[in-house]
BAFI-3210 file (N, C-alpha, C; in Angstrom, 3 decimals, decimal comma, padded with zeros to 6 digits):
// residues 287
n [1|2|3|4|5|6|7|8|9|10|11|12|13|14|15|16|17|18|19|20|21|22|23|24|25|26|27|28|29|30|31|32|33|34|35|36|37|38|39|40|41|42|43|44|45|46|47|48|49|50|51|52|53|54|55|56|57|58|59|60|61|62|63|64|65|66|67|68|69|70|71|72|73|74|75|76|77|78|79|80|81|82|83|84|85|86|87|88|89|90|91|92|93|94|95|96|97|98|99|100|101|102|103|104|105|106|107|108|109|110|111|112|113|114|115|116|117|118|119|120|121|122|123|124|125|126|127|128|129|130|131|132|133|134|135|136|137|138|139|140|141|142|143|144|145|146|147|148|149|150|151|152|153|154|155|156|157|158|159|160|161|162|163|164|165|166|167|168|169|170|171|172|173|174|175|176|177|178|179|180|181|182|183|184|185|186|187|188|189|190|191|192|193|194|195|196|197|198|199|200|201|202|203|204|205|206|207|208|209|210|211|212|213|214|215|216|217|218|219|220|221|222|223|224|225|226|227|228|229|230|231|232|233|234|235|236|237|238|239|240|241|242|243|244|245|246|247|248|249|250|251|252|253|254|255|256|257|258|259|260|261|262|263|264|265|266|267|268|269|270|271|272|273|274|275|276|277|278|279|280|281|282|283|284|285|286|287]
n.u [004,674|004,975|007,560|007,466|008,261|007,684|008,147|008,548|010,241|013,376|013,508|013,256|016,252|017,768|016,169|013,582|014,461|017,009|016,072|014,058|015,706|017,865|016,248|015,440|017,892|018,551|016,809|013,917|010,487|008,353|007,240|005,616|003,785|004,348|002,607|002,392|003,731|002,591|004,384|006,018|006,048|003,580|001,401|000,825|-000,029|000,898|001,077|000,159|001,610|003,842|003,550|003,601|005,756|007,406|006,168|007,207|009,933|009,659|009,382|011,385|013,634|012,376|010,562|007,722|004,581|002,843|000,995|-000,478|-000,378|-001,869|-002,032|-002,559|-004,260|-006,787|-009,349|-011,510|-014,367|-013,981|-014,849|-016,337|-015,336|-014,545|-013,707|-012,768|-009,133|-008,096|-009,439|-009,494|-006,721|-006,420|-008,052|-006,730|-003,811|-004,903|-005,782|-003,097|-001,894|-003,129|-002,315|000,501|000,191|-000,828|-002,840|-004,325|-005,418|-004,186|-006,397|-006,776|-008,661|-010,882|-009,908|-012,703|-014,280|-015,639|-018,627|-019,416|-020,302|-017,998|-017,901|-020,040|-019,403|-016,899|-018,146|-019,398|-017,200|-015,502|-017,280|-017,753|-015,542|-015,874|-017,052|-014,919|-012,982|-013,897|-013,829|-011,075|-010,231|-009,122|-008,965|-009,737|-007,723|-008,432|-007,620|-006,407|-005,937|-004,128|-004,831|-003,475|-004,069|-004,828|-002,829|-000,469|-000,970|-001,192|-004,234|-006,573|-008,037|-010,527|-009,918|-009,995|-010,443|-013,015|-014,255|-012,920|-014,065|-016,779|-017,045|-016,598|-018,238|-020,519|-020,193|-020,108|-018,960|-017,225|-015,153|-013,459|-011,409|-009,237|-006,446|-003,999|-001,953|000,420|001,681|000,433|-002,016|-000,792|000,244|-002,243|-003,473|-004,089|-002,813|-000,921|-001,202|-003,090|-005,052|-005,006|-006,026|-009,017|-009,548|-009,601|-009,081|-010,539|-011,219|-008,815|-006,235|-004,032|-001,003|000,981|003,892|005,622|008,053|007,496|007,275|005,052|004,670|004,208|004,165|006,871|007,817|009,888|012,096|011,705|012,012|013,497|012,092|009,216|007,400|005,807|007,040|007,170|004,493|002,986|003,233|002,517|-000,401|-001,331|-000,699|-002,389|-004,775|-004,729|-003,894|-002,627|-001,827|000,899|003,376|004,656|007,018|006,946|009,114|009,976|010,966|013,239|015,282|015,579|017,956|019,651|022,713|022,888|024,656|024,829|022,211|022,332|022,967|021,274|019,207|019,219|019,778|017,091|015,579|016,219|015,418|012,616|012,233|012,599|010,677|008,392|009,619|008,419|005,914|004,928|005,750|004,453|001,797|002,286|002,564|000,238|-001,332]
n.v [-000,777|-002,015|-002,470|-001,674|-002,211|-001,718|-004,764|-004,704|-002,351|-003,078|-005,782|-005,741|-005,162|-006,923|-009,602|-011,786|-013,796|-012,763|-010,282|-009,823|-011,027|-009,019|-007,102|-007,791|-008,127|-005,302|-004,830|-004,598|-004,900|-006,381|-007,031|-005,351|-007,104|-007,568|-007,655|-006,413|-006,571|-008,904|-011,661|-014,356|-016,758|-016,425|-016,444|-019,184|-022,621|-023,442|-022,058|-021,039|-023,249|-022,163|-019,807|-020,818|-021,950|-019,001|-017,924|-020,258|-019,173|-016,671|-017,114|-018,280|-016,331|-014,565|-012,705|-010,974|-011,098|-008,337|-007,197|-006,741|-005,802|-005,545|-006,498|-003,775|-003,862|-003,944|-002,092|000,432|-000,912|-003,220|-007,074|-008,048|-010,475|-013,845|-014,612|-012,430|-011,638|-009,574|-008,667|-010,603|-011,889|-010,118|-011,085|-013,635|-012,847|-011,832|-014,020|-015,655|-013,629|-014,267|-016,968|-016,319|-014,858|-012,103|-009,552|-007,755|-006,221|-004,022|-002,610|-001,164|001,908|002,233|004,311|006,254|007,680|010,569|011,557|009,410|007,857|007,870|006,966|005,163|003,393|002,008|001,544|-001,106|-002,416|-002,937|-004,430|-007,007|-008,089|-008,668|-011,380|-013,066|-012,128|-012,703|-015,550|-016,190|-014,718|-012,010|-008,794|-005,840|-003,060|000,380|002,774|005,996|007,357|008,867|011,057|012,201|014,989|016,929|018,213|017,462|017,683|016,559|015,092|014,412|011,353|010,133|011,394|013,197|012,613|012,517|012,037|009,305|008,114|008,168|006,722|004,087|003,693|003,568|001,026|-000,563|-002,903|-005,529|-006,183|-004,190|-001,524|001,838|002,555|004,976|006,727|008,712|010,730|010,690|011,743|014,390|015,499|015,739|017,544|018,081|017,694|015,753|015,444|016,488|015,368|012,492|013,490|013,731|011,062|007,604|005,365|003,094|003,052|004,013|002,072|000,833|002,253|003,736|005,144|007,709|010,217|013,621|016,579|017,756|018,508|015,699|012,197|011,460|009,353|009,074|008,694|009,584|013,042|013,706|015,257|017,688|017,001|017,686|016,298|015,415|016,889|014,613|012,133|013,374|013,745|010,676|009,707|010,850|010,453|007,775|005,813|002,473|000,376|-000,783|000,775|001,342|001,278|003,236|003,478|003,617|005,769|006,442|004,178|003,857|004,297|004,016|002,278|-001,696|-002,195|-000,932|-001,090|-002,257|-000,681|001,807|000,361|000,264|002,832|003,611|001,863|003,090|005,558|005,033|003,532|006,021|007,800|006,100|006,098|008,464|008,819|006,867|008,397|010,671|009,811|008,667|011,002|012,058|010,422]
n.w [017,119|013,821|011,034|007,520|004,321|000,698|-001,412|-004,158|-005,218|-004,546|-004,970|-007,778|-008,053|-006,980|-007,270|-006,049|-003,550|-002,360|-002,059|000,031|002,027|002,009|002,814|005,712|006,881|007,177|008,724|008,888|009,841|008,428|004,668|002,271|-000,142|-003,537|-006,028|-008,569|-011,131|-012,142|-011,674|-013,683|-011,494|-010,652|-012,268|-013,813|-012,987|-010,398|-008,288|-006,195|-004,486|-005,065|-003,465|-000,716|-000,608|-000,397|001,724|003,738|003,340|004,249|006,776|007,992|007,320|009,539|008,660|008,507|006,063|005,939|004,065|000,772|-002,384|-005,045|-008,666|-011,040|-013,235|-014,176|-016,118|-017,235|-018,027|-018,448|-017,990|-014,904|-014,239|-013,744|-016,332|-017,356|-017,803|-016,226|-014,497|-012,901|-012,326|-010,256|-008,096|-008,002|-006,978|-004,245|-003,078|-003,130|-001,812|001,048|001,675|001,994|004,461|004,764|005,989|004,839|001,788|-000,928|-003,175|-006,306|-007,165|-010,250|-012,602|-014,327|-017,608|-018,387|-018,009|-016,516|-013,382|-011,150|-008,324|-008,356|-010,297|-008,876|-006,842|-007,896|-008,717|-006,445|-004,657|-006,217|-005,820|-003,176|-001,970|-002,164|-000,819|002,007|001,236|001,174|003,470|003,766|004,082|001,734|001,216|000,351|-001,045|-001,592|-004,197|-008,018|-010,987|-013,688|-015,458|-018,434|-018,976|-017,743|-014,956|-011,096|-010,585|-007,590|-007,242|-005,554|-002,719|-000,565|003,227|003,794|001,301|000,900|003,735|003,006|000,629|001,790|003,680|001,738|000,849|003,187|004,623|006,377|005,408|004,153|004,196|004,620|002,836|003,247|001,246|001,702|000,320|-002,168|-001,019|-000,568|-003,535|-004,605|-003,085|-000,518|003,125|004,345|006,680|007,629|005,891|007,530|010,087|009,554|009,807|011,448|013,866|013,260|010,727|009,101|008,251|007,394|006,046|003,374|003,184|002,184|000,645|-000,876|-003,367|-003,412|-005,737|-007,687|-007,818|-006,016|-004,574|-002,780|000,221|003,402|004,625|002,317|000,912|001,083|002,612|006,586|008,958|011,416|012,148|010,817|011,945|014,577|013,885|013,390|015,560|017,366|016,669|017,301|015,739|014,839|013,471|010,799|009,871|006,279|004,029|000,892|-001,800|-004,128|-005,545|-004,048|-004,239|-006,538|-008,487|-007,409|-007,336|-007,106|-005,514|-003,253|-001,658|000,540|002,027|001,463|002,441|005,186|006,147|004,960|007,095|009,799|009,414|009,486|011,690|013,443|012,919|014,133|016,492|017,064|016,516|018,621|021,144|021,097|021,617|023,866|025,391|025,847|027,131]
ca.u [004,313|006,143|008,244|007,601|008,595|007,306|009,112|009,242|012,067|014,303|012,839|014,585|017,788|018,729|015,951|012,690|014,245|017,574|015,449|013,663|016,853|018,713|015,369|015,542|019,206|018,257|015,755|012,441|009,599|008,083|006,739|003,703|004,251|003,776|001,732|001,888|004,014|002,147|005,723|005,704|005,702|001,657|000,652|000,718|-001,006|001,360|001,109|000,066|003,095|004,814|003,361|003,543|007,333|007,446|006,066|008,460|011,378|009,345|009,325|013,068|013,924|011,854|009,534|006,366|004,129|002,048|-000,130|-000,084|-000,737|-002,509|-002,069|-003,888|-004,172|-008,332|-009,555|-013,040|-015,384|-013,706|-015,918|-016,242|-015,772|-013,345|-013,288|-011,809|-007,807|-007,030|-009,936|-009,308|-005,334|-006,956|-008,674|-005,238|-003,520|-006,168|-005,753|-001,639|-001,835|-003,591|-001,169|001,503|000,112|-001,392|-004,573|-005,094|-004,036|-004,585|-006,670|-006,548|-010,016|-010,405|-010,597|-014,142|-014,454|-016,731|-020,382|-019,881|-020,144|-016,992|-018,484|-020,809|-018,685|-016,028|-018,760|-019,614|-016,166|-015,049|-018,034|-017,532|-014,298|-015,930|-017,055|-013,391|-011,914|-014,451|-013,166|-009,926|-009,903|-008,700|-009,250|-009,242|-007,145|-009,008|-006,133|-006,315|-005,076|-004,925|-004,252|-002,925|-005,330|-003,962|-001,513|000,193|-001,199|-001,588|-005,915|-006,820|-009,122|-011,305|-008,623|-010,160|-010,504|-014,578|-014,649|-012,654|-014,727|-018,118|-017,258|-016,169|-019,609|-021,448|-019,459|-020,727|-018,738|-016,066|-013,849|-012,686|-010,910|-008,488|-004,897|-003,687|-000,597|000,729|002,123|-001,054|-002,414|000,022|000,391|-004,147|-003,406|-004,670|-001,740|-000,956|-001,127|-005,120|-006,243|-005,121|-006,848|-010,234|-009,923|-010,007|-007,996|-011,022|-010,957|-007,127|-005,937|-002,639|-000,053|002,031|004,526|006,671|007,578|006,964|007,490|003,807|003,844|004,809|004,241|008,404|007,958|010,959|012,308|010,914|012,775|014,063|010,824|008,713|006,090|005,911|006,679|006,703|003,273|002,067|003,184|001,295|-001,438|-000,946|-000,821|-003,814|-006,509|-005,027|-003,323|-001,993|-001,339|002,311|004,148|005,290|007,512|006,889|009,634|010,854|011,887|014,916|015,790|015,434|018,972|020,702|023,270|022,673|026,055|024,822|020,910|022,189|023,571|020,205|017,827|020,022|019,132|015,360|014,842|016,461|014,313|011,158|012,358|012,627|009,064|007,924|009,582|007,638|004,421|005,147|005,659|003,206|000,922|002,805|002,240|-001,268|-001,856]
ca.v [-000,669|-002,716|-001,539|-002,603|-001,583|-002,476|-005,107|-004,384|-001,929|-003,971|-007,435|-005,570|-004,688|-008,086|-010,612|-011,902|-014,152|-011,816|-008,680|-010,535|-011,135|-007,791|-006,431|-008,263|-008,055|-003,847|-004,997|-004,329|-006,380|-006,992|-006,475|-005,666|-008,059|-006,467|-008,425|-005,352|-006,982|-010,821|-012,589|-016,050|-017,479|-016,402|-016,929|-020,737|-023,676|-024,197|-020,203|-021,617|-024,017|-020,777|-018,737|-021,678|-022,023|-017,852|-018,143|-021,229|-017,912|-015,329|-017,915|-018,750|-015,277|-013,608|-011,541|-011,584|-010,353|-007,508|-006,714|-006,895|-004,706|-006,528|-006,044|-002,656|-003,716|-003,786|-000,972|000,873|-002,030|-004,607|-007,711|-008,067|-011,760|-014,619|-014,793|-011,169|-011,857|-008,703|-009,296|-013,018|-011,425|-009,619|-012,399|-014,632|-011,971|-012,143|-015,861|-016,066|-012,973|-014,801|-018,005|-015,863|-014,210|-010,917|-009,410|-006,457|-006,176|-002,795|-002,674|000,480|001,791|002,306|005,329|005,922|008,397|011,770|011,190|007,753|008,325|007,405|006,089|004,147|002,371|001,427|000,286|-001,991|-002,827|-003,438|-005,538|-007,899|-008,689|-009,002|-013,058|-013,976|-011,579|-013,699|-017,088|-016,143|-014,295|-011,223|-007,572|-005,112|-001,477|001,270|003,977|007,314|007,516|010,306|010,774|013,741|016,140|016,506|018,923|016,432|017,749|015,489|015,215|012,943|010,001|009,709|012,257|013,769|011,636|012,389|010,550|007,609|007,622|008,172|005,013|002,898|003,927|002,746|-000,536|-001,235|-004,495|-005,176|-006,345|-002,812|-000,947|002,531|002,876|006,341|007,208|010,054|011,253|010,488|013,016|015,549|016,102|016,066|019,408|017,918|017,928|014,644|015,536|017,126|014,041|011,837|014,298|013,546|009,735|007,568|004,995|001,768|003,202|003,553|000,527|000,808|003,452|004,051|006,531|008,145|011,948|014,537|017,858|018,369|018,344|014,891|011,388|010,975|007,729|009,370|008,474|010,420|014,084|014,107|015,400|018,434|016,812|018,051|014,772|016,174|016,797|013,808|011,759|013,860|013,180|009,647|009,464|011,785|009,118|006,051|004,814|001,447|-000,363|-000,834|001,947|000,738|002,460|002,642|004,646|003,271|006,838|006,485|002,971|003,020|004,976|002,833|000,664|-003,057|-002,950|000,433|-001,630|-002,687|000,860|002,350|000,020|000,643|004,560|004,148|001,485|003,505|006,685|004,291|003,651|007,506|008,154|005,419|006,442|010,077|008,290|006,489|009,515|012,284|008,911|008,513|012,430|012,421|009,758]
ca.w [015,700|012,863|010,096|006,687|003,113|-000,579|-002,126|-005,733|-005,804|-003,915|-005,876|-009,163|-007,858|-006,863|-007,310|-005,216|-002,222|-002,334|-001,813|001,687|002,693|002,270|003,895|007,060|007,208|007,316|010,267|008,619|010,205|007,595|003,470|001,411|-001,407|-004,667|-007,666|-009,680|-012,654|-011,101|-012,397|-013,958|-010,517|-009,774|-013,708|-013,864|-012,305|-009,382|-007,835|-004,248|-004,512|-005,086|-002,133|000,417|-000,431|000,375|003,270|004,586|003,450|005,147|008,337|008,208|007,989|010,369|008,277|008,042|005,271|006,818|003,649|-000,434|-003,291|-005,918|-010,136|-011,334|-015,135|-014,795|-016,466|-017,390|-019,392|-018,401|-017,153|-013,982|-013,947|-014,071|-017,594|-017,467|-017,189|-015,855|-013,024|-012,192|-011,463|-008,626|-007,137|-007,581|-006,141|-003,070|-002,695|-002,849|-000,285|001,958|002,025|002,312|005,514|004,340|006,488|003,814|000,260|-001,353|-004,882|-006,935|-007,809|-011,760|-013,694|-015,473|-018,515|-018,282|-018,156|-015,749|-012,254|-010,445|-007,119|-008,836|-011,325|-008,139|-005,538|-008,237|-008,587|-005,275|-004,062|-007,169|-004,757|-001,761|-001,619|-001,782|000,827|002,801|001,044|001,667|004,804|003,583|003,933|000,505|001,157|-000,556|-001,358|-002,209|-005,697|-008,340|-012,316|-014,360|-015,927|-019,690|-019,042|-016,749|-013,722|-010,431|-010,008|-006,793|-007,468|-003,785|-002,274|000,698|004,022|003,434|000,081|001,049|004,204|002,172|-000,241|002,869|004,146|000,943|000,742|004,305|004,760|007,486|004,391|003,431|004,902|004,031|002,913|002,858|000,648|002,404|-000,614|-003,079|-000,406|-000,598|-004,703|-004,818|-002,800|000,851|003,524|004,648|008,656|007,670|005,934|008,886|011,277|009,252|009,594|012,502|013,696|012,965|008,996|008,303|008,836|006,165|005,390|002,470|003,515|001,294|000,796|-002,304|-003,310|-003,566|-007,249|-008,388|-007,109|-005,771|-003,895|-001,668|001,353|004,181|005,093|001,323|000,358|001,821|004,175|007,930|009,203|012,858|012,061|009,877|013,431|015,507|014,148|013,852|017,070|018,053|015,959|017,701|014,612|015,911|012,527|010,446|008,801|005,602|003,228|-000,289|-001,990|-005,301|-005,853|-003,338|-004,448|-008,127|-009,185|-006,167|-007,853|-006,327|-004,346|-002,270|-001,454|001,842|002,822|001,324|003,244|006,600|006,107|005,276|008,461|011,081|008,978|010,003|013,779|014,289|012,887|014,885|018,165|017,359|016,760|020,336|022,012|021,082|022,252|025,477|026,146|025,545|027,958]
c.u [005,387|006,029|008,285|008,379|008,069|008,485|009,605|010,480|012,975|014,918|013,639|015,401|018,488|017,303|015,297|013,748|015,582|017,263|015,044|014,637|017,345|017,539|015,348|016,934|019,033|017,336|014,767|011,855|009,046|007,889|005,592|004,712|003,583|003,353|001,647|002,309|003,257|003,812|004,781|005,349|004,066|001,089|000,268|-000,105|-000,091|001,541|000,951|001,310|003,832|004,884|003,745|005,352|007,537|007,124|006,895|009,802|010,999|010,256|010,762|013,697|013,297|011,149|008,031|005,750|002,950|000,700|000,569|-000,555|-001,214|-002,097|-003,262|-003,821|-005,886|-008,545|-011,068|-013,100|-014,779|-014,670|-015,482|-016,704|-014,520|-013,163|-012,608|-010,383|-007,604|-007,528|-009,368|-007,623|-005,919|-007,163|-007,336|-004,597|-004,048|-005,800|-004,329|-001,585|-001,800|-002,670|-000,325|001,336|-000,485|-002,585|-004,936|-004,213|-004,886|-005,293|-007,165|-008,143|-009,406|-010,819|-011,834|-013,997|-015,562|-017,919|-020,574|-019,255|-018,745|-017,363|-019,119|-020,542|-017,693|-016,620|-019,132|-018,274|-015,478|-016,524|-018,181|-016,352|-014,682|-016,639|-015,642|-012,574|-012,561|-013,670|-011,817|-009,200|-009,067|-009,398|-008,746|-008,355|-007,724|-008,109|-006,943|-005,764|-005,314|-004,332|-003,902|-003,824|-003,665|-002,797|-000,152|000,174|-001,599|-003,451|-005,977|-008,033|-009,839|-010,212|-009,118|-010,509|-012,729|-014,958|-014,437|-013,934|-016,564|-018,310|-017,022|-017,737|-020,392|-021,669|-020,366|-020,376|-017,673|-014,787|-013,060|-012,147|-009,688|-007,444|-004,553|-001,673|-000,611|000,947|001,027|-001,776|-002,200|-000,167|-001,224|-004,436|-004,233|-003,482|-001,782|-001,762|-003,100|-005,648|-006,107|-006,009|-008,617|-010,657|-009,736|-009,723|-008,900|-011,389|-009,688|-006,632|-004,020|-002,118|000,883|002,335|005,751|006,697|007,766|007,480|006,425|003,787|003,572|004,869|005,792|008,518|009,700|011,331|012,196|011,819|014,015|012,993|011,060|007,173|006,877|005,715|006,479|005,356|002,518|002,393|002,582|000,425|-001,934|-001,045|-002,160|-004,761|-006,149|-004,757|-002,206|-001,072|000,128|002,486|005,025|005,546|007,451|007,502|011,180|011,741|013,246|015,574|016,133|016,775|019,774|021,254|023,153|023,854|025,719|023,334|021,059|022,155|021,818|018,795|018,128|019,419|017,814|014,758|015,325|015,646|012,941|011,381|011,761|011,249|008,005|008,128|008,949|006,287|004,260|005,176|005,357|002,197|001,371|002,414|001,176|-001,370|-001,594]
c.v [-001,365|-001,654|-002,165|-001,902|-002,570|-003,526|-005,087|-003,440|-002,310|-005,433|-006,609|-005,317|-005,928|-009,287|-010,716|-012,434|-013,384|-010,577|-009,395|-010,952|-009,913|-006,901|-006,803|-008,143|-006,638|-003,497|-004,286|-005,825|-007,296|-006,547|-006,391|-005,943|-007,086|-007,821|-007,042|-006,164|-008,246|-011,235|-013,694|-016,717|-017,484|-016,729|-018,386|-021,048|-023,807|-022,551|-020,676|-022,339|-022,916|-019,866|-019,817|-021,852|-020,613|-018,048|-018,930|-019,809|-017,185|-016,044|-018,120|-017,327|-014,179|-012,627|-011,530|-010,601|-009,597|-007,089|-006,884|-005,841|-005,671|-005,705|-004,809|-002,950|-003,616|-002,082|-000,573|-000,083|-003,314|-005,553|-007,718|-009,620|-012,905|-014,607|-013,575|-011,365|-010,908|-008,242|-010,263|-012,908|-010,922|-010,340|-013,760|-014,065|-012,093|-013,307|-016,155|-014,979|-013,632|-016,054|-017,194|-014,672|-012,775|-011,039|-008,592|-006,805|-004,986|-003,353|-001,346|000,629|002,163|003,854|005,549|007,479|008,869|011,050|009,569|008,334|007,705|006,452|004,909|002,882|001,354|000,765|-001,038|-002,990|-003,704|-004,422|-006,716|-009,154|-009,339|-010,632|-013,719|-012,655|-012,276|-015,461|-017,371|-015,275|-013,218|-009,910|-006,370|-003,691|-000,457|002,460|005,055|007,212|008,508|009,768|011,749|013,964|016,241|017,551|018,729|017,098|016,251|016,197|013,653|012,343|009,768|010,324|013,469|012,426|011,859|011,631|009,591|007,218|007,334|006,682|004,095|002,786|003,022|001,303|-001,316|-002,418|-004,185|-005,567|-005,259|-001,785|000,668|002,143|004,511|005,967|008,275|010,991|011,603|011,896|014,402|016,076|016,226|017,271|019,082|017,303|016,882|014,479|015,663|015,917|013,018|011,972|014,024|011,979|009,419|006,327|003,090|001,870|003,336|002,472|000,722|002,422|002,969|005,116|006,419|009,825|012,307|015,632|018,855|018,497|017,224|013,587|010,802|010,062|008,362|008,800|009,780|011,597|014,236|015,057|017,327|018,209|016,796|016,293|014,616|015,628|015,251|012,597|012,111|013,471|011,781|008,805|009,934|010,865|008,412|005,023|003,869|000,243|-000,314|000,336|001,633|001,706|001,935|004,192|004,097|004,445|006,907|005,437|003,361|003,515|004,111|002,449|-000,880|-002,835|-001,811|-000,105|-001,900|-001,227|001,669|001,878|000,242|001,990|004,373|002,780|002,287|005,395|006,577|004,438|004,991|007,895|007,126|005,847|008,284|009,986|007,792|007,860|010,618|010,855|009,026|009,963|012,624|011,914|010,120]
c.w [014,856|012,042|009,036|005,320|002,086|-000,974|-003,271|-005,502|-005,247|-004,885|-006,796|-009,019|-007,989|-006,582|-005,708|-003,371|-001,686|-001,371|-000,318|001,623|003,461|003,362|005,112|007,497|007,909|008,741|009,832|009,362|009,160|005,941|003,116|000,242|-002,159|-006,123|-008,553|-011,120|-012,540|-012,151|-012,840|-012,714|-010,772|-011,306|-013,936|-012,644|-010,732|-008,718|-006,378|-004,383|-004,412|-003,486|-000,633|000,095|-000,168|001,201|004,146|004,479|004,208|006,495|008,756|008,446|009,192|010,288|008,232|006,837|005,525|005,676|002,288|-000,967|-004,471|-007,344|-010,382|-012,966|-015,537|-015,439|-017,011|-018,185|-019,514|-017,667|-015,799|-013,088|-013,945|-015,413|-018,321|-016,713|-016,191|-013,860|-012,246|-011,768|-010,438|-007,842|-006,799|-006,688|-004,494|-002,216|-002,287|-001,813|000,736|002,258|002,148|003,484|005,543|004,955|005,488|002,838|-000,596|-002,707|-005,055|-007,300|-009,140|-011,738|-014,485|-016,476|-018,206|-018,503|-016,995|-014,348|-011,179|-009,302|-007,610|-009,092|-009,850|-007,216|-006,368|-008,013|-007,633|-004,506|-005,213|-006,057|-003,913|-001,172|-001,865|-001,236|001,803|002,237|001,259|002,889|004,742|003,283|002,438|001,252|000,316|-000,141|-002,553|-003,511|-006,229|-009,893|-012,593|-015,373|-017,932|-019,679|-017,945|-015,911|-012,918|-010,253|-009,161|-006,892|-005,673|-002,761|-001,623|001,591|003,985|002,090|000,336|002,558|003,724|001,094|000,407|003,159|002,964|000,867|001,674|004,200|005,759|006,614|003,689|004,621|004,391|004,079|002,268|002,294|001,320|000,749|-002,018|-002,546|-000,899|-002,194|-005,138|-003,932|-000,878|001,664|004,070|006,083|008,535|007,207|007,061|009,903|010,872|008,908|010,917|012,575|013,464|011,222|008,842|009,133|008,168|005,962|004,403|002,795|001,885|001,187|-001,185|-002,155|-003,230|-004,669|-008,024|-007,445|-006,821|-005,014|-003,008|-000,299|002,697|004,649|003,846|000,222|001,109|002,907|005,585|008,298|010,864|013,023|011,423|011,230|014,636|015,036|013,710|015,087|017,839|017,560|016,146|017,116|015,345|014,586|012,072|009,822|007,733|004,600|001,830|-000,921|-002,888|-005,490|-005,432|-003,979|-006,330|-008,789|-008,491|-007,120|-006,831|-005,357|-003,294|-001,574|000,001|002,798|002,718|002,213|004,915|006,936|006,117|006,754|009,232|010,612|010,306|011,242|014,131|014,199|013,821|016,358|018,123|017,620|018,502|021,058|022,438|022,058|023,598|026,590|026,608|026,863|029,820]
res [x|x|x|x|x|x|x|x|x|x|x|x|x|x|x|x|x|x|x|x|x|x|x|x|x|x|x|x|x|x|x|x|x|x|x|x|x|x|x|x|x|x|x|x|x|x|x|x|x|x|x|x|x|x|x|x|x|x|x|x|x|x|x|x|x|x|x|x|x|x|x|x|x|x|x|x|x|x|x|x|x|x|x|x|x|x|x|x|x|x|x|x|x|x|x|x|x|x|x|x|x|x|x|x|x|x|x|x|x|x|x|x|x|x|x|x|x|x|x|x|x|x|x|x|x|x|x|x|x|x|x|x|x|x|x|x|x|x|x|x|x|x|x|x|x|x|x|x|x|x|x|x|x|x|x|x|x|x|x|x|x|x|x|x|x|x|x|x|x|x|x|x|x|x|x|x|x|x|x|x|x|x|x|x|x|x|x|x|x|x|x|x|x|x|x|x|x|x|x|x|x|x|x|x|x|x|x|x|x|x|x|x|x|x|x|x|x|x|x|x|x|x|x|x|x|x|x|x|x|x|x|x|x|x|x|x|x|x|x|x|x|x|x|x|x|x|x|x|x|x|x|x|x|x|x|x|x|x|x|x|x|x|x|x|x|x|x|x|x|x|x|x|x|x|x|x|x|x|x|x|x|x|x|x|x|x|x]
***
């Protein structure tokens, strides 16, 4: 199994080809690129020029780019067309993935306001996508997500492993596929290890790990939290999960001062190893 991590909170400490550096230095395999802010690079006319010179860095250092996260700025009533900016970032997004080596790249479903059916609004959504994950040979991530209820509670958005598998189902394409946040899980009140146990290892394809306290999305580093991580490896292992384990866990990083980034990414890869050699070896038992 590879070992990846987000690159945004790294990318602001010390800067895009910096950050893939200090990460491979730490011995991660690889990153999920992050288009959340899209920089200047991907905005302009020369954005492939951009990604095809990443990729020559990935290649030199030894990383590869295991999966992306695309811009979430669409929002309810927006078109659902190129002439909608905040769309037509998605689909760029999509496209520079794909030159830069990405099989999956997560996209957030939207939010819809009372009286509009959630499912509805997102299968539209996400099959709008789906003739350029074919033109570009790329798989979407459909992630658990959640929002806060007005008294800043966490509420999960498709946050049981029966919804996400129920809108995979509708989709019916081989271009979708799940990404479970462990953590997304955990604060929507469903225990990371149980939604695993109700998926199956040709629908999750992607992990975002990170740990929580269960109230509060803490993008943590894993065993600073309170998830059974014992457990969330067992069963991991029990559904055949074969894909990367990638850490996404601004929370640990984001107080870091830049001169402590190397020490901090040292700690969360040899984190990753250990959850990896647990995943390996509930598997090894079984067999």
């Amino acid at each position: 199994m590879r070992l990846g991590i987000t690159l945004a909170p790294v990318r602001r400490k010390c800067g895009e080809m910096e950050a893939l550096r200090r990460i491979r230095e730490a011995r991660f395999d690889c990153v999920d690129y992050s288009f959340h802010d899209m920089e200047p690079e991907w905005l302009g006319q020369g954005y492939l020029e951009y990604a095809r010179r990443l990729r020559e860095e990935l290649e030199r250092l030894g990383l590869k780019c295991a999966q992306a996260h695309a811009p979430f700025r669409f929002q309810f009533g927006g078109r659902m067309m190129a002439q909608e900016h905040a769309w037509a970032e998605v689909v760029r997004a999509m496209e520079a993935a794909s030159v830069l080596g990405a099989g999956c790249i997560v996209v957030h479903s939207v939010l819809t306001p009372a009286g509009v059916d959630l499912t509805e609004y997102n299968l539209r959504f996400f099959k709008s996508l789906e003739e350029y994950c074919e033109r570009f040979q790329i798989c979407i991530g459909f992630e658990n997500i959640f929002d806060y209820d007005s008294f800043g509670r966490c509420m999960g958005r498709f946050s049981t492993p029966e919804q996400v598998k129920g809108f995979l189902n509708e989709l019916n394409s081989p271009w979708f596929a799940a990404c479970l946040d462990v953590g997304h899980a955990a604060i929507a009140g469903e225990k990371p290890e149980h939604f695993i146990r109700g998926m199956d290892a040709d629908t999750l394809r992607l992990l975002h790990i990170q740990d929580t306290d269960y109230m509060d999305d803490r993008h943590q580093l894993p065993y600073l939290g309170l998830h059974d991580w014992e457990e969330i490896c067992r069963a991991l292992a029990e559904i055949g999960y074969s894909g990367d384990v990638t850490f996404e866990i601004p929370g640990y990083l984001r107080r870091m001062p830049p001169e402590l980034i190397p020490e901090a990414l040292a700690l969360a890869a040899a984190t990753g190893r250990h959850l990896i050699r647990q995943i390996e070896a509930v598997r090894s038992a079984g067999r």
